[in-house]
C-alpha positions as CSV (number, residue, x, y, z in Angstrom):
1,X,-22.5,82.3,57.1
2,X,-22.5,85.8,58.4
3,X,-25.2,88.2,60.2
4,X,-25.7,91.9,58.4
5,X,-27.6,93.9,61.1
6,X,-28.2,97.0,60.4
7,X,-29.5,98.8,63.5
8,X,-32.5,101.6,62.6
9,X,-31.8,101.7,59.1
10,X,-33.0,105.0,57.3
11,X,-32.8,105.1,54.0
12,X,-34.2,102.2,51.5
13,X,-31.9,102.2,49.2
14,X,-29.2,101.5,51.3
15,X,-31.2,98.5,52.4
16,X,-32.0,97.5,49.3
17,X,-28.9,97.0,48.5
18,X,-27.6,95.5,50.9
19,X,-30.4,93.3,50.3
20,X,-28.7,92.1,47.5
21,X,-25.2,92.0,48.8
22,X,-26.8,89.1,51.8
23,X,-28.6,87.2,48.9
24,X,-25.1,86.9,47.0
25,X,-23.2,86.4,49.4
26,X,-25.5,83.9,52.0
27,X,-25.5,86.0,54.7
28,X,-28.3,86.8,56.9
29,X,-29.7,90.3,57.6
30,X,-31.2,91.7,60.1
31,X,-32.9,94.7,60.6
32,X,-33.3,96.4,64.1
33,X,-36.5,99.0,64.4
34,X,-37.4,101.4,63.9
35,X,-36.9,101.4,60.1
36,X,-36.6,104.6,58.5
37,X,-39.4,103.3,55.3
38,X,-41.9,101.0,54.9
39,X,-40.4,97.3,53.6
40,X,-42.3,97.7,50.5
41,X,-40.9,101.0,50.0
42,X,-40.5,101.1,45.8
43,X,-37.0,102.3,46.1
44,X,-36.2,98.8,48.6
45,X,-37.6,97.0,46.1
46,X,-35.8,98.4,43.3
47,X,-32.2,98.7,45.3
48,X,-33.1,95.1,45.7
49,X,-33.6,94.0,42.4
50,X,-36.4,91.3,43.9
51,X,-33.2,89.5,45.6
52,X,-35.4,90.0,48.7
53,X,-36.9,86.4,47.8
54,X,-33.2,85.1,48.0
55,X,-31.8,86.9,51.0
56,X,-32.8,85.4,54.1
57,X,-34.1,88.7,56.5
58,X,-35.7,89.0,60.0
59,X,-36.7,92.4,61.1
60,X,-36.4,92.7,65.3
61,X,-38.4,94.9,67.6
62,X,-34.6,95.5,69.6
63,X,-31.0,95.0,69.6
64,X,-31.7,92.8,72.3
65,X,-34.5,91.0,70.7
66,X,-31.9,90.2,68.0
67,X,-29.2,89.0,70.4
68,X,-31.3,86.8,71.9
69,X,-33.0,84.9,68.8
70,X,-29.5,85.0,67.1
71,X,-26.9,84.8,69.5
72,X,-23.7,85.2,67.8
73,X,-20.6,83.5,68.8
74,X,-19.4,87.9,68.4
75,X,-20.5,90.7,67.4
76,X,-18.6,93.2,65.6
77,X,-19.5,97.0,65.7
78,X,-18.4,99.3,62.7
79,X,-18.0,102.8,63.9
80,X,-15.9,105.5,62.5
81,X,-15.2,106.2,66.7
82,X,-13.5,102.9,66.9
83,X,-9.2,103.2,66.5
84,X,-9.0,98.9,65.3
85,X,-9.4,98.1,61.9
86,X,-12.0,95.7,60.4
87,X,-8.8,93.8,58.5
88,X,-7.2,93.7,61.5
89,X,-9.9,90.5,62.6
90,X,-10.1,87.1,61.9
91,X,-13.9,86.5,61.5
92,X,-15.6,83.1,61.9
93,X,-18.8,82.4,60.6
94,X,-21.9,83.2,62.8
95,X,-20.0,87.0,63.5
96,X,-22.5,89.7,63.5
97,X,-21.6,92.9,61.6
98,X,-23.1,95.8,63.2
99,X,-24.3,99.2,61.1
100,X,-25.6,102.3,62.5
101,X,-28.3,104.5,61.0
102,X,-26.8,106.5,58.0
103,X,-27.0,109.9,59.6
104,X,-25.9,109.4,63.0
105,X,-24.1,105.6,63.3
106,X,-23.7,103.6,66.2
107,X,-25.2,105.5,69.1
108,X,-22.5,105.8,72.3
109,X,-23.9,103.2,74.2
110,X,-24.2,100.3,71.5
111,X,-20.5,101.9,70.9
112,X,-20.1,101.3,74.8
113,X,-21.4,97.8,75.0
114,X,-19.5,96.4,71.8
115,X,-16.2,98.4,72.7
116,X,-14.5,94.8,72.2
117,X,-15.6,94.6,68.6
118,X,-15.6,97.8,68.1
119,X,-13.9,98.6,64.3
120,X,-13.2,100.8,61.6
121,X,-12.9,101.3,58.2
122,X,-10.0,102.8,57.6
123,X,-10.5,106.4,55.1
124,X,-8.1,109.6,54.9
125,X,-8.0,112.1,57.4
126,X,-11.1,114.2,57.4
127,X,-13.6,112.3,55.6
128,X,-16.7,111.5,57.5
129,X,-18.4,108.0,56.3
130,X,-18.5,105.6,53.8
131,X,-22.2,105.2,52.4
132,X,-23.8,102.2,54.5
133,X,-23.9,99.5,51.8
134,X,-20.3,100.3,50.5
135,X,-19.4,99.7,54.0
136,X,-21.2,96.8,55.2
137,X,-19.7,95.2,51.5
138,X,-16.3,95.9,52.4
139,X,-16.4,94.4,55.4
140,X,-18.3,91.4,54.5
141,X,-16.6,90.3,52.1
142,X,-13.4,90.6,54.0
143,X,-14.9,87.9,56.2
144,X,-16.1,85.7,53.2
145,X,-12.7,85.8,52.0
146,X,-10.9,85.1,55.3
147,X,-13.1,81.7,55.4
148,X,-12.3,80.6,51.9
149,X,-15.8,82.2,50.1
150,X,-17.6,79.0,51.7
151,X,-20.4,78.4,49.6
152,X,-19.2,80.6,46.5
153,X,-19.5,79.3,43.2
């Protein structure tokens, strides 16, 4: 239904869970090097519960790598920079949903070249982030729902 790409992940966890959140939801994810752990990292696994046999997952060399094998109908960009909200869009499945790294996010030029898709989650004033897989949940399934939970049962 969806892409979850999650560009230079760093910390397993994180992935593992959102591991899970792709096998539950039939999304795909997609993980953009270079990876911050090993895949068989013990904490991936155990974030992941063993749904890594459910969720459908490609690892890419490069953003472009990914762009090219996928090519997504549109990609959005979460980024605390970005002034749109995430529940301001109407998603369609085949949307990407672009993560940065957990300590730095998106860098500037991904920013740059996804300005159009470029969106937030909205927090109060002076909080940083929201962890990675809280994130790339709330958006998600604000997509599923806006298509009717295709698939859900």
């Amino acid at each position: 239904m969806f892409h979850v790409v999650l560009f230079e992940p760093e910390i397993p966890p994180n992935t593992g869970n959102i591991i899970r959140l792709c096998a539950n939801t039939g999304s795909h994810l997609h993980l953009i090097r270079p990876l911050g752990f090993e895949l068989d990292d013990r904490r991936l696994k155990r974030a992941g519960l063993d749904y890594r046999e459910w969720a459908r997952m490609r690892v890419h060399d490069t953003l472009d790598d990914f762009l090219e094998s996928v090519a997504p109908p549109r990609v959005y960009a979460l980024s605390t920079h970005a002034t749109r909200s995430y529940a301001e869009t109407s998603y369609a499945p085949g949307d990407a949903l672009l993560f940065g790294p957990e300590t730095r996010g998106l860098p500037a030029e991904v920013r740059v070249r996804f300005a159009e898709g470029l969106r937030r989650i909205p927090m109060v004033a002076e909080s940083r982030s929201l962890n990675l897989s809280n994130a790339a949940t709330a958006v998600l399934y604000e997509a599923w729902r806006q298509n009717g939970f295709a698939g859900a049962g």
